[in-house]
C-alpha positions in Angstrom: 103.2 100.1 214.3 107.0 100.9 214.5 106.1 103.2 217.5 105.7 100.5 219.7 109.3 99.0 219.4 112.1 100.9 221.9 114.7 102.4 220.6 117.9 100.2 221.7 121.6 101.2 221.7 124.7 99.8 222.9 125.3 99.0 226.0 128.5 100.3 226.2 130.7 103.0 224.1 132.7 101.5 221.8 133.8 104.4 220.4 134.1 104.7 216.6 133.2 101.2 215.8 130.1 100.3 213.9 128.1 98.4 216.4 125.8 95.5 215.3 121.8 94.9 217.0 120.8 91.2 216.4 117.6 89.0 217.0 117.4 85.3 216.6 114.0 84.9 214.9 111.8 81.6 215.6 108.6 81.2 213.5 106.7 78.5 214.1 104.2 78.3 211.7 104.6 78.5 207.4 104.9 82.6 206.8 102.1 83.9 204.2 103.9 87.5 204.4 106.4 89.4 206.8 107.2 93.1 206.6 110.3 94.8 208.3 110.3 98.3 209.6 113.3 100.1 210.6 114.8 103.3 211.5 118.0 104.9 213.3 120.0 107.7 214.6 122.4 107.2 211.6 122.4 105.6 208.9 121.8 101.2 209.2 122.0 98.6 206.9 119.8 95.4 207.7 120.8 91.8 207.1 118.8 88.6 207.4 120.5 85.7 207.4 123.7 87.7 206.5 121.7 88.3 203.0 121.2 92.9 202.8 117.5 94.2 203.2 116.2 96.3 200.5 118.7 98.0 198.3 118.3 101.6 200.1 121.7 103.2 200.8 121.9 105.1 204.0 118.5 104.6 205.1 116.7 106.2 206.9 118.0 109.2 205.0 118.6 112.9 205.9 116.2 114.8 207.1 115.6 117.8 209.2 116.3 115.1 212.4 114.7 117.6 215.3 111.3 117.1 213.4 111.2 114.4 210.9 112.9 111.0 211.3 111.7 108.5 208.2 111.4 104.9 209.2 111.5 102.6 205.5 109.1 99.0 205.5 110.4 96.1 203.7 108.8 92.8 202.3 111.2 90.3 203.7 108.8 87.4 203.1 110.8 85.1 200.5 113.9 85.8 203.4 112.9 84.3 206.3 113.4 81.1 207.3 112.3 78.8 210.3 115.1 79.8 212.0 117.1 83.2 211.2 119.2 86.3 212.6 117.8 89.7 211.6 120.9 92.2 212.0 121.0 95.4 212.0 124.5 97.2 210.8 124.6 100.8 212.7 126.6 104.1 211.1 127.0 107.8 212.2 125.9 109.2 208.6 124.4 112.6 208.6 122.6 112.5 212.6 126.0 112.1 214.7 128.9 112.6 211.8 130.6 115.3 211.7 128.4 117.3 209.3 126.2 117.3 211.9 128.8 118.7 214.6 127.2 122.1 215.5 123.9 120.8 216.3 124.4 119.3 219.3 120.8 118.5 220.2 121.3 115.6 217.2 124.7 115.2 216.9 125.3 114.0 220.7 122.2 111.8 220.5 123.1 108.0 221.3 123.1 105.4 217.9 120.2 103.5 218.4 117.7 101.7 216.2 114.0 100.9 216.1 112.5 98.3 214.4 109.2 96.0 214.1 109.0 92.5 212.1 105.9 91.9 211.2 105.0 88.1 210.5 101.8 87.0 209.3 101.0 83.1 209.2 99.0 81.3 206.3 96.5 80.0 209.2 96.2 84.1 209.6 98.3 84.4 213.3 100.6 86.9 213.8 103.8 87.0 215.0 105.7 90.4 216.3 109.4 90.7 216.9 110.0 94.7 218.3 113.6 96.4 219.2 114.2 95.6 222.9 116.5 95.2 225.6 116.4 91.3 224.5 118.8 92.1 221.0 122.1 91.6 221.1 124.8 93.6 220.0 128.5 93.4 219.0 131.1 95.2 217.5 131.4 95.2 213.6 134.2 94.9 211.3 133.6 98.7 210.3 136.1 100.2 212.3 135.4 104.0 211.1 132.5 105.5 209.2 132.0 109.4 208.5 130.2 111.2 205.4 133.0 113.7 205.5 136.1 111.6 206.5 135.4 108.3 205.0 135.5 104.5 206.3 138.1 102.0 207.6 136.9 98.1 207.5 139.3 95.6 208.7 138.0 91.8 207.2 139.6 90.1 210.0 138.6 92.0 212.9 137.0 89.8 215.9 133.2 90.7 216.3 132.9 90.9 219.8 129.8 90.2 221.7 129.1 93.3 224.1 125.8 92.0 225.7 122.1 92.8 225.6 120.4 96.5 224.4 119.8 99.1 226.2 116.5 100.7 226.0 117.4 104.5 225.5 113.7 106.7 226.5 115.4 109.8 225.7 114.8 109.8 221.8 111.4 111.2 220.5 109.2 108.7 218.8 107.2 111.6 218.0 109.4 112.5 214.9 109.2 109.4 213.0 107.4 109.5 209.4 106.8 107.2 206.6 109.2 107.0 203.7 108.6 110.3 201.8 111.5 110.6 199.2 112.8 108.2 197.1 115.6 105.7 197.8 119.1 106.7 197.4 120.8 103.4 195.2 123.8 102.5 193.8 123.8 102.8 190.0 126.0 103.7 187.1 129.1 101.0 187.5 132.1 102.8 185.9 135.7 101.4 184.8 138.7 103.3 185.4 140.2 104.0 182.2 143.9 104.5 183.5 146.4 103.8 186.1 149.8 105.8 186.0 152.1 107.7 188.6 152.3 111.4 188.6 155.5 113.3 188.6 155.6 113.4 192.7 155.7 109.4 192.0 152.5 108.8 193.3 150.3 105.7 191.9 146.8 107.1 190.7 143.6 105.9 189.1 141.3 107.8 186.5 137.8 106.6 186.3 137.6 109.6 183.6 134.2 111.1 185.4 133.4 112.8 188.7 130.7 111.1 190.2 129.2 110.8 194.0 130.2 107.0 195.3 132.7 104.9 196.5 134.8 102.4 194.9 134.4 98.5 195.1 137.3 96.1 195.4 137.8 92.8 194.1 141.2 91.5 195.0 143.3 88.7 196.1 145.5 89.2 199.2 147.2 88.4 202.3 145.9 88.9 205.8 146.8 92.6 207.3 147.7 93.5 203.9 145.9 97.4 203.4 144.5 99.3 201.0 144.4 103.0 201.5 142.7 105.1 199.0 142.5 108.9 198.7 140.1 111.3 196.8 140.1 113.8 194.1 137.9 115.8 191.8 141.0 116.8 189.9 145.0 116.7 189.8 147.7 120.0 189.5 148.8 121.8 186.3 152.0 119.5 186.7 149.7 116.4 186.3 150.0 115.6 190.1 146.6 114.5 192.5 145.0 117.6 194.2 142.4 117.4 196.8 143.2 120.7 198.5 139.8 122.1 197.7 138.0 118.7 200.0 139.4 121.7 202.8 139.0 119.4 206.5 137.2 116.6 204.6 139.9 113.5 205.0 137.8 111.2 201.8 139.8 108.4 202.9 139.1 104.4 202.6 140.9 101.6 204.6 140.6 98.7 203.7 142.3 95.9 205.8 142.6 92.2 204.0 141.7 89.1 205.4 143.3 85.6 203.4 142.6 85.2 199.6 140.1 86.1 197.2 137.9 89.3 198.7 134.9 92.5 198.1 134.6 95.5 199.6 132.6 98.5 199.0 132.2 101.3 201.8 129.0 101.0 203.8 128.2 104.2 205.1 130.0 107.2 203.9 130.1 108.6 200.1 132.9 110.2 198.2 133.0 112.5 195.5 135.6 112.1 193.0 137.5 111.2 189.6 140.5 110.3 190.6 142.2 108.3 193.3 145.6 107.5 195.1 146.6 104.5 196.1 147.9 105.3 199.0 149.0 101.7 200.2 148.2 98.8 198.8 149.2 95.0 197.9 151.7 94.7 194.8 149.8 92.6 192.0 147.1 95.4 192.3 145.6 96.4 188.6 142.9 98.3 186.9 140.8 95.3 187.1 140.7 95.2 190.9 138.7 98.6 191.0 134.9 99.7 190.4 133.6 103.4 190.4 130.2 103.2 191.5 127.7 106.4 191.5 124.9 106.6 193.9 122.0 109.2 193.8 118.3 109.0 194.6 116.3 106.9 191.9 114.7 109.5 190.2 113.1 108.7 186.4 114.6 110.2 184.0 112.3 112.7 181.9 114.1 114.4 179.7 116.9 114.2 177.0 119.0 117.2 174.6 121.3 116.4 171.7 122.3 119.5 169.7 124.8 120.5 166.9 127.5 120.9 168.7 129.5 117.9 170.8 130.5 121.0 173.0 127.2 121.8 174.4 126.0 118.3 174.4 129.0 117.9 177.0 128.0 121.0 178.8 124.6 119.2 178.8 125.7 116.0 179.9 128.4 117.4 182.8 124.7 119.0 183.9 123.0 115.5 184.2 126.1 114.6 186.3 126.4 117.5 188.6 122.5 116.7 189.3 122.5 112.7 190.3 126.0 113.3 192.3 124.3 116.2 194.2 120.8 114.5 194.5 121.9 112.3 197.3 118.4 112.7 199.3 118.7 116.4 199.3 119.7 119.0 197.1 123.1 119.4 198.1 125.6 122.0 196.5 128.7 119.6 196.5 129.8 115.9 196.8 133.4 116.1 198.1 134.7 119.0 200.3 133.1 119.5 204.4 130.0 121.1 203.0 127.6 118.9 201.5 124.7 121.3 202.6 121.2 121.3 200.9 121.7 125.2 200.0 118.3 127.1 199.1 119.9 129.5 196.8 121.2 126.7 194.8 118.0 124.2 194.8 116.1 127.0 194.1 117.6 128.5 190.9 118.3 124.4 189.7 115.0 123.4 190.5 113.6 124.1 186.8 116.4 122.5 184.9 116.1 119.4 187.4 112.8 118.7 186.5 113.1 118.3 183.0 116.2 116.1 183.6 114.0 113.9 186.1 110.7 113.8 187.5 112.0 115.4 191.0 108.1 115.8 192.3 109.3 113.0 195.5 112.3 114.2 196.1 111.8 118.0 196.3 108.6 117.3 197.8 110.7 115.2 200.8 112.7 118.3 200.7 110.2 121.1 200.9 109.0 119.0 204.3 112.4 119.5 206.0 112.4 122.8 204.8 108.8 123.8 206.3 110.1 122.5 209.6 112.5 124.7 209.7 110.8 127.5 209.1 111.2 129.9 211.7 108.3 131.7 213.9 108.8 134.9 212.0 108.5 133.2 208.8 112.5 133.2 207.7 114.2 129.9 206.6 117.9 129.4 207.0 120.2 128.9 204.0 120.8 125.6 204.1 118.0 122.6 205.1 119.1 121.1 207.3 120.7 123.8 209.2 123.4 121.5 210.1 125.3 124.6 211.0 122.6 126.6 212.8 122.9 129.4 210.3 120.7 132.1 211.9 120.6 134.2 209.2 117.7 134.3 205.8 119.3 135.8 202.7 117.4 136.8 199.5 117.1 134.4 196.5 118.1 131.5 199.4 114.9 131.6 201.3 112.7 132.0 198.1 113.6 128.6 197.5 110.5 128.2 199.6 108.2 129.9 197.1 109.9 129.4 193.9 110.5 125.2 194.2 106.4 124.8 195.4 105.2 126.9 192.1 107.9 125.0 189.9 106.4 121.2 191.3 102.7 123.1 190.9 104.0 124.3 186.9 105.7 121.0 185.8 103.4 118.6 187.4 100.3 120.1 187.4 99.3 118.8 191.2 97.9 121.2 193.9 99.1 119.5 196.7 102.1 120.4 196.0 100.7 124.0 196.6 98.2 123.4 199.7 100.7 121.8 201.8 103.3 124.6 201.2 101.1 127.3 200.6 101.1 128.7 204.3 105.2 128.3 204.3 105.1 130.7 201.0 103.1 132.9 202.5 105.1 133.5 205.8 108.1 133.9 203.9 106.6 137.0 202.2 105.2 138.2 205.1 109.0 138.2 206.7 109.9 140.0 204.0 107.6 142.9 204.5 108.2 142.9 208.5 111.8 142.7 208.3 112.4 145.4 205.5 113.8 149.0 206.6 111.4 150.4 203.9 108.1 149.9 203.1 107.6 147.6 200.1 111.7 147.0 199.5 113.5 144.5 201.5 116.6 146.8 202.9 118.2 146.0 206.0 121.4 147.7 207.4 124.4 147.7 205.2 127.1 145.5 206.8 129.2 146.1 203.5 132.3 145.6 205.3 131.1 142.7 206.7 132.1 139.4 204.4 128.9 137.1 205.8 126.5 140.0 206.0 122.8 139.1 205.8 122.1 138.6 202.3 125.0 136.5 199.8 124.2 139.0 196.9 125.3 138.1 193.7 127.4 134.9 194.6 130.7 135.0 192.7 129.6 137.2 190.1 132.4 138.2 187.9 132.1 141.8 189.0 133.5 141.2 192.6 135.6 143.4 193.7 138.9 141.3 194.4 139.3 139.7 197.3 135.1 139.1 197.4 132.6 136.6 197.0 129.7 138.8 196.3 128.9 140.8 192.9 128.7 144.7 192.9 124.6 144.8 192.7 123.3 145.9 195.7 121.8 143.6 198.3 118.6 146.0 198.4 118.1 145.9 194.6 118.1 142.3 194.6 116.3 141.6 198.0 113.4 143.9 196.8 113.4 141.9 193.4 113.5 138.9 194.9 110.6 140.1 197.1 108.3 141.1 194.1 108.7 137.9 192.6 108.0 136.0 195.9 105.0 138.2 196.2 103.9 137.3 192.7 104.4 133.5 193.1 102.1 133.5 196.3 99.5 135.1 194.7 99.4 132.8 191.6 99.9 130.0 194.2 96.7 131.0 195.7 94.6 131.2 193.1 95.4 127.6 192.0 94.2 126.7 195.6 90.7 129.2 195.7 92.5 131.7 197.7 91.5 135.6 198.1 94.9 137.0 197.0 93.4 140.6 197.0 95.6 141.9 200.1 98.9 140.6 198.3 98.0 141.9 194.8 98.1 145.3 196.5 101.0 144.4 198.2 102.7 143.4 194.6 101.3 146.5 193.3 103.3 148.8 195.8 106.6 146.7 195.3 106.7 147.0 192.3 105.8 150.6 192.1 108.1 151.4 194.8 111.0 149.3 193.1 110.5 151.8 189.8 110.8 154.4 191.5 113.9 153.5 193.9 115.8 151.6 191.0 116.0 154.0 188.6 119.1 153.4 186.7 120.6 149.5 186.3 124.8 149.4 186.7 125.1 145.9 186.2 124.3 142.5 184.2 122.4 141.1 187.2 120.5 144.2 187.4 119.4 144.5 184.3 118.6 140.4 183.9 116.2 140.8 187.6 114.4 144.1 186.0 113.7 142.4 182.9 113.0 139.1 184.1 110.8 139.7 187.2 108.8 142.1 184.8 110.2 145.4 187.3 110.6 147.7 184.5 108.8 150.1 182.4 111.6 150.3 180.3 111.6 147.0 178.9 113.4 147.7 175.5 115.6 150.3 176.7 116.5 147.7 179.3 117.2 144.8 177.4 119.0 146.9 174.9 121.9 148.0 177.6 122.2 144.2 178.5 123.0 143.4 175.5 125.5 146.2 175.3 127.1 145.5 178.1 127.4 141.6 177.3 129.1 142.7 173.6 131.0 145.6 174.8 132.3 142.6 177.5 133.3 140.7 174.2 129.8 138.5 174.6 131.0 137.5 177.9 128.5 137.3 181.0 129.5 138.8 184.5 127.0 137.4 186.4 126.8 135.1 189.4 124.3 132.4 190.8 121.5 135.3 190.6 121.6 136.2 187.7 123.3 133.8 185.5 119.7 131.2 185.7 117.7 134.0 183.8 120.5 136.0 181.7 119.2 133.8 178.9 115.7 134.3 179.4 116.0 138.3 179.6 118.0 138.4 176.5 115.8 136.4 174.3 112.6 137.4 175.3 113.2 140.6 174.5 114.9 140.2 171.0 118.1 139.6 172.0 118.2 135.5 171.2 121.2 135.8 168.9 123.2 137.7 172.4 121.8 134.5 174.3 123.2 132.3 171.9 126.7 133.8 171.8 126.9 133.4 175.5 125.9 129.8 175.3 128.5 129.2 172.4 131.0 131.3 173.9 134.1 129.4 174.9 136.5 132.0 176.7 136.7 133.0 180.2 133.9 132.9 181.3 131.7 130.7 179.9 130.1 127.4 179.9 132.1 126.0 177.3 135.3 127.4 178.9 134.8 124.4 181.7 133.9 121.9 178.8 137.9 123.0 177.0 139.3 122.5 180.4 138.2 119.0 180.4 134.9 119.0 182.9 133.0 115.9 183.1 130.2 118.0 185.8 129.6 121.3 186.1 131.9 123.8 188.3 131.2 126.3 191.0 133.1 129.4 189.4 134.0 130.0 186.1 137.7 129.6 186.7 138.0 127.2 188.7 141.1 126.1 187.0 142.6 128.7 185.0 144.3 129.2 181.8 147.6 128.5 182.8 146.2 125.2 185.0 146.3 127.4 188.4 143.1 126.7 190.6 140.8 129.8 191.9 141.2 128.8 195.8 141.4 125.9 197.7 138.7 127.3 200.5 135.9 127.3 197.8 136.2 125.8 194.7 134.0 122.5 193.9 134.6 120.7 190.4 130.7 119.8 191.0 128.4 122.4 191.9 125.0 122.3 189.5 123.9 125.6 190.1 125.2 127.2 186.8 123.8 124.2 185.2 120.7 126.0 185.3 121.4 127.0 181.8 119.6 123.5 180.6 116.4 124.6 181.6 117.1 127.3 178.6 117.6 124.8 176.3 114.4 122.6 177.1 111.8 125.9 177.1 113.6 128.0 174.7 116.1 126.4 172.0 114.1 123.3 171.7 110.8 125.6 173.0 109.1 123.1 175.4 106.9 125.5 177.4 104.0 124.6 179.9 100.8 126.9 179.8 100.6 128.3 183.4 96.4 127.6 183.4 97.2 124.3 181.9 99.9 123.5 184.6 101.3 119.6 184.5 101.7 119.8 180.6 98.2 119.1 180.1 98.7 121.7 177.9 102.3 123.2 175.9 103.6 125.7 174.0 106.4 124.7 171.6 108.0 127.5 170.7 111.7 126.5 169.2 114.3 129.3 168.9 116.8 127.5 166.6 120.7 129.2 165.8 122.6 128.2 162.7 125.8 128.0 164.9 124.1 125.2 167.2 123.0 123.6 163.8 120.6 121.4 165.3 118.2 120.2 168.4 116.7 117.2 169.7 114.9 117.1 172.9 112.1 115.6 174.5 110.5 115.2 178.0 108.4 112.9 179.4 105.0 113.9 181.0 102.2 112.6 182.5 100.3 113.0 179.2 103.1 111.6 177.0 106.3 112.1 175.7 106.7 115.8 173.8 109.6 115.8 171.5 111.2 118.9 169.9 114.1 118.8 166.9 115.4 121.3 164.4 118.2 121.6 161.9 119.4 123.5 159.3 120.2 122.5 155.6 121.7 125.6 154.3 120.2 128.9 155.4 116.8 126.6 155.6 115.7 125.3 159.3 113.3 122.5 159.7 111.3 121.7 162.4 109.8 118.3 163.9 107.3 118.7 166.5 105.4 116.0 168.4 102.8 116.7 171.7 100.7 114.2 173.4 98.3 117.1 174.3 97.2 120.2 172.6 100.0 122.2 171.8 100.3 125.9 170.4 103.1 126.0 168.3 104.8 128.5 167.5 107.3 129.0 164.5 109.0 132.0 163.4 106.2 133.9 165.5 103.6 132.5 163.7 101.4 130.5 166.1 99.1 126.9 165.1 96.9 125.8 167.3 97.1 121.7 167.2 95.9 119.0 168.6 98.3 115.9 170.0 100.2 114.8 167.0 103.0 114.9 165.0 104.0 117.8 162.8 106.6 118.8 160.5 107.2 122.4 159.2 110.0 123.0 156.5 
């Protein structure tokens, strides 16, 4: 058991420098298996015989660190030898980088590792090599390593022996865990496409797609010769490299060259980019010498959309990149800038559309872990999880992340587990709700309206800011008591799957939403009109859904929405007979709009509507990330409602589906599927003429649905024309 190695560190501070742990390993007899287990206050990289362990980038991964520390164990059988050195390489990464400055409980912890090698003999002995004071440890040729600032590796530098471990008692062995999310790895290789100089006479690459990586280098050069590399998402409206918007976050590689032929990736730190600026380098330098390489968790992928239009496929496919490049471990809401946080307001509203992209079940369920240790006493949740930033506060349609995420995992993959183990977490955030509200049955709180970073966010970067502001014009009390009826509503469902008596909360839900009707009498805006509809908080329902739909033509079918209400504007427009409305907003491609970002050349998904403008002016440089999924939310749309692929709620898992298509002549056609645990269902439609066609396939029985007439099937294939 890992738990009885000692965690080791260096015996002295060698500042910045990567330090390396070593062990000469000895084994006497022929090895029938040995197993490795490691973990660290960083991020390591473990070598045998100079050959890497396991192809898991910045293991152990990030977690909420205070609680949960993962240790990973790795088969190393076939790479011993009768005589080796086991290595262990030793970063910063997430515990003591700067992203994880404020904390100072973790950040100011010592790097240290702990590991166990496990080696059992053919004639059945065992042989057991733990972290000690008897390891070695030197200096590395990683000079510099930082998730926000980048890495400098020099290939000549001198490894310097610095002595034997030290034993460091003051880190808890308490917090370590098995593996629970799935391994972040390098994957999509990418080519730059071009190499020019911008009118400031700088020498810049274009790998033609943002991604979340590094870049490798295979060159030929002299010793002390560098290579310097800057990042960027996108360049200036005169064509020059712009990574204002990365605000404190350097994004920098330094390379150093040793003699002749050489490789180099970064080790521990990620970037995220398009672009690049040489901003030293050897002279015979060309496209050839340069690799893109994207890294995200290893998530299967589950589901696939072509449609009609080459627009919206991009729109679809900038989603699918906004999601690996910000599924690095955790949910986070950027790849490039000094953020990098796993946001709940963002997870939360992406969460559906992410698990029909890929099955996600491992990694939000990782993810739901560090948030429940974070929960607070009273039951509130910071924004972001980790709380890096020690964010004290719990806004609305953030923290419901907690009971929204749980129910989606429970609804797409049909497991209970996923609700037992959370259920007590949903259930406290509801009951903070109703203890911290100034009313009974609304969530109000005192209105700090002058305040920028008041309690709640309200309706991030809704069009309808006033200037100056972040936040939308619907009030924080309107949606906080939505978001509270739809919590409410979740947790009861929640525990009904598990055998729960939900009889207290259904009267709770009862007075919410009663008290809601009565408070919220008249809806002012988009967002309001989308939660009313959506979270079923009206009586009004086609008086309701007709003003949205006058508001979003008399806006020129233009949306003014932000990350509340944007993920269900859709939904409340065609759900209530307003699909055509839904469609113009998805085909719409003028300020604002999806399509807007697709005309401005996009390759992921940004996080406002104008984040470059017309005239090729950016919207800030304090907040404005080319890759930011959480509008990409719109997919999920396309799955359950253009192409129809519903789950039944009783049924949950797919075991059983509705297929409902909701086809537009101006799309012209859909194909989409989605893998299950049951099978693959597969949705398509085009028209010829006026005519639509449909093509249907479910592994399970299915109740389909076309042009509101319902057939009950079993699995098969159908075809209705």
């Amino acid at each position: 058991m890992i738990k009885s190695a000692e965690w080791i560190c260096s015996p002295i501070d060698i500042g910045e420098v990567c330090p390396i742990f070593s062990k000469d390993i000895r084994v006497s007899q022929s090895i029938k298996k040995a197993e490795l287990t490691i973990s660290a206050t960083g991020v390591y990289e473990a070598r045998i015989n100079n050959r890497r362990v396991g192809d898991f980038i910045f293991a152990p991964g990030l977690t909420s660190y205070k609680s949960r520390l993962q240790y990973q164990t790795y088969d190393v059988t076939d790479m011993l030898e009768k005589e080796s050195i086991l290595s262990i390489y030793l970063g910063k990464g997430w515990y003591r980088g700067r992203i994880s400055a404020n904390d100072k409980v973790i950040n100011e912890t010592d790097g240290a590792v702990i590991a166990e090698l496990v080696i059992t003999c053919n004639d059945g002995s065992k042989e057991c090599v733990i972290t000690d004071n008897s390891w070695n440890v030197s200096t590395s040729r990683i000079l510099f390593s930082d998730i926000y600032d980048g890495e400098t590796y020099d290939a000549s530098a001198e490894i310097k022996e610095l002595g034997n471990a030290v034993i460091n008692n003051n880190i808890a062995k308490s917090t370590l865990i098995p593996q629970e999310g799935e391994f972040v790895k390098e994957q999509e290789k990418i080519k730059p496409v071009k190499m020019f100089t911008t009118p400031k006479g700088e020498c810049v690459i274009d790998f033609g797609q943002n991604i979340a990586g590094y870049v490798a280098l295979n060159i030929m050069a002299n010793k002390g010769e560098k290579i310097v590399i800057s990042h960027a998402e996108v360049l200036d409206s005169d064509g020059n490299f712009y990574n204002e918007n990365y605000r404190s976050a350097k994004s920098q590689l330094e390379y150093i060259c040793c003699n002749g032929h050489q490789t180099y990736k970064p080790v521990f730190t990620y970037f995220g980019f398009r672009y690049i600026r040489l901003d030293e380098c050897p002279g015979n330098i060309n496209l050839d010498n340069f690799t893109a390489i994207a890294v995200y968790s290893d998530m299967k992928r589950t589901g696939y959309i072509e449609t009609g239009s080459k627009k919206v496929n991009k729109l679809y496919e900038n989603t699918i990149w906004s999601q690996r490049d910000n599924f690095i471990d955790i949910p986070t809401d950027c790849p490039q800038r000094d953020e990098r946080m796993g946001w709940l307001g963002d997870a939360q509203v992406f969460a559906k559309a992410a698990s029909y992209n890929y099955n996600t079940k491992k990694f939000f369920g990782k993810w739901l872990g560090d948030l429940r240790a974070e929960q607070r006493e009273n039951g509130s949740v910071p924004d972001t999880v980790p709380n890096f930033w020690l964010l004290s506060r719990s806004s609305t349609a953030w923290g419901d992340a907690v009971t929204i995420i749980p129910w989606r995992m429970y609804l797409m993959y049909g497991d209970k587990k996923d609700i037992e183990v959370n259920f007590d977490a949903m259930k406290r955030w509801v009951d903070f709700m109703t203890n911290d509200s100034l009313d009974k049955y609304l969530w109000t709180c005192v209105d700090d309206s002058e305040k920028m970073w008041r309690k709640h966010y309200g309706d991030w970067l809704a069009l309808d800011a006033p200037m100056g502001s972040y936040r939308g014009i619907t009030s924080d009390g309107f949606i906080a008591s939505a978001f509270y009826a739809y919590s409410t509503e979740i947790l009861i469902k929640a525990g009904k799957v598990i055998g729960r008596d939900m009889s207290e909360y259904e009267e709770l839900h009862r007075n919410i939403v009663s008290t809601f009707k009565k408070t919220f009498t008249e809806y002012f805006t988009q967002t309001e009109c989308v939660l009313a509809l959506y979270f079923n908080l009206t009586d009004h329902r086609a008086e309701t859904a007709k003003q949205l739909n006058d508001m979003i033509v008399s806006n020129g079918n233009k949306l003014k929405t932000g990350f509340v209400g944007t993920p269900y504007l859709l939904y409340a427009l065609s759900e209530n007979g307003y699909a055509e409305t839904a469609y113009s907003l998805l085909l719409q491609e003028e300020y604002p709009s999806w399509l807007y970002e697709v005309n401005h050349g996009a390759t992921t998904i940004w996080e406002h509507w104008d984040g470059i403008r017309d005239d090729g002016s950016f919207w800030s440089a304090d907040m404005n990330s080319y890759n930011h999924y959480a509008y990409g939310s719109v997919v999920d749309w396309l799955y359950s409602v253009a192409a129809g692929i519903q789950c039944v709620e009783e049924k949950a898992g797919f075991k059983e589906v509705v297929i409902a298509p909701v086809p537009d002549k101006r799309l012209g056609s859909i194909n989409a599927s989605f893998d299950t645990a049951y099978g693959t269902i597969k949705s398509a439609w085009h028209y010829e003429g006026d005519k639509v066609f449909y093509e249907i396939t479910t592994p399970v029985k299915a109740a389909i649905i076309i042009d509101g007439e319902k057939q009950s099937v079993e699995s098969g294939s159908y075809i209705f024309r």
